[in-house]
N, C-alpha and C positions, 0 to 999 in steps of 0.2 A: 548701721551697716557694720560688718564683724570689721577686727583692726587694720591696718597696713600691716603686710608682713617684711614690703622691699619698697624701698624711698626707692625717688627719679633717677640717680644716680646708677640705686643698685640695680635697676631694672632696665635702663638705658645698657648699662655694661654688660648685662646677661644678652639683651637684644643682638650685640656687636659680636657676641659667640655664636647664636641660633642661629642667628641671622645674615652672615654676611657679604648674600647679593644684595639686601636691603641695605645694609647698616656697614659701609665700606669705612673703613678707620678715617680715611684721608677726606670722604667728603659724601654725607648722606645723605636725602633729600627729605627725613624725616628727624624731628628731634621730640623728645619726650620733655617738654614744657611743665607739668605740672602733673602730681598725685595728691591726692588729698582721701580722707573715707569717704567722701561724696562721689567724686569722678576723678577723672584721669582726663589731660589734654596731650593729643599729639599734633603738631605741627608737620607739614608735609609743603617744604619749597616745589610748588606745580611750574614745570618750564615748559620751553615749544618739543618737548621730546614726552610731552603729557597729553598733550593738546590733538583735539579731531577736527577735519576739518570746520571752517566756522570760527574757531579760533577759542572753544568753550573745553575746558576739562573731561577727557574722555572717562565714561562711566566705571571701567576696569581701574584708572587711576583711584578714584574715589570710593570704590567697595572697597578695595586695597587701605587705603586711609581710614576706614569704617573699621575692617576686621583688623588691623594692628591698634589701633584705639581701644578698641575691645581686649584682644589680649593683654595690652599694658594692664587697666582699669582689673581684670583678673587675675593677672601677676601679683600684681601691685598687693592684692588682698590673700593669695594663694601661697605664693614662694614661685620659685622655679621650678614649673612641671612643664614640662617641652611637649607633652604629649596634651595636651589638653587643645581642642579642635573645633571647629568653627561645625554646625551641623546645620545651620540656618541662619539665612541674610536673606534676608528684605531689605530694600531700598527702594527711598523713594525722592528721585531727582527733581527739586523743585524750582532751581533758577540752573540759568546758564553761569558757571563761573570760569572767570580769566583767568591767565598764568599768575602765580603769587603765592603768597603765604596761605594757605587754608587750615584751621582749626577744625581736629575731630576730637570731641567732648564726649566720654564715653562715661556713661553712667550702671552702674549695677543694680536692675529690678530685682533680681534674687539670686542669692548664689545659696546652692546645697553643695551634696556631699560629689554627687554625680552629675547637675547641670548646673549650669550659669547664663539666666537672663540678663538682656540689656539694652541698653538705647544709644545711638550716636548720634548726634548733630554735630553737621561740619559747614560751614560758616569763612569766610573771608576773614583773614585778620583785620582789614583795613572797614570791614562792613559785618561786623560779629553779631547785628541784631538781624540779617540777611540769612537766613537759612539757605542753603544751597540745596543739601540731601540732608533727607533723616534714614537709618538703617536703625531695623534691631534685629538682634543676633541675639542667637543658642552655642554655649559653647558646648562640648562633653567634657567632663575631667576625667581623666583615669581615676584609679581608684587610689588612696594612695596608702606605702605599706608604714604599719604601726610602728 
């Protein structure tokens, strides 16, 4: 896979600019855990303000966990392109998960000039061989100038 262009830090810190109904300074429910050329993990604290009836992780919580995983894992390899856009999510919810810690592992099947394939798996911290939902995602990148 091509190099990292932006460590956890750099790319946690650009998040807290783009992003700041997501990524509130004082207290966010998502942390950016690990980047690596392989993948990218985000961390996503799921509370009772996540939760659908039944008491299992509402589906919009976890696409959300899916498509920020994905962009970190892009960033991560790209730089800071703000424009770069989710153009397809499939997901596919496979256990009920509680409130807690949930890991989304976002992997890059291919990044070109104008798209970027992917995969996520998100996973219980406390039960991380438990697949919960798998998503992959198409991003689009703009173009970018020379």
């Amino acid at each position: 896979m091509a190099e990292i262009l932006m460590n956890r830090q750099e790319v946690y810190s650009y998040l807290l600019d783009v992003f700041p109904e997501l990524f509130p300074e004082d207290h966010s429910p998502y942390d950016v855990v690990s980047i690596n050329p392989d993948e990218a993990v985000l961390a996503f604290q799921a509370n009772e303000t996540h939760l659908r009836p039944g008491g299992t992780v509402s589906g919009p919580a976890l696409m959300t966990l899916a498509d920020l995983a994905m962009y970190v894992v892009i960033l991560a390899h790209i730089g800071p392109v703000a424009l770069a856009v989710t153009t397809n999510l499939n997901i596919n919810f496979m256990r009920k998960p509680s409130a807690g810690r949930l890991l989304g592992t976002a992997r890059l099947l291919k990044l070109g000039r104008s798209l970027a394939v992917g995969d996520v798996t998100i996973a219980s911290e406390l039960e991380p061989e438990k697949i919960v939902a798998h998503a992959s995602l198409t991003y689009s990148i703009p173009p970018q100038k020379s």
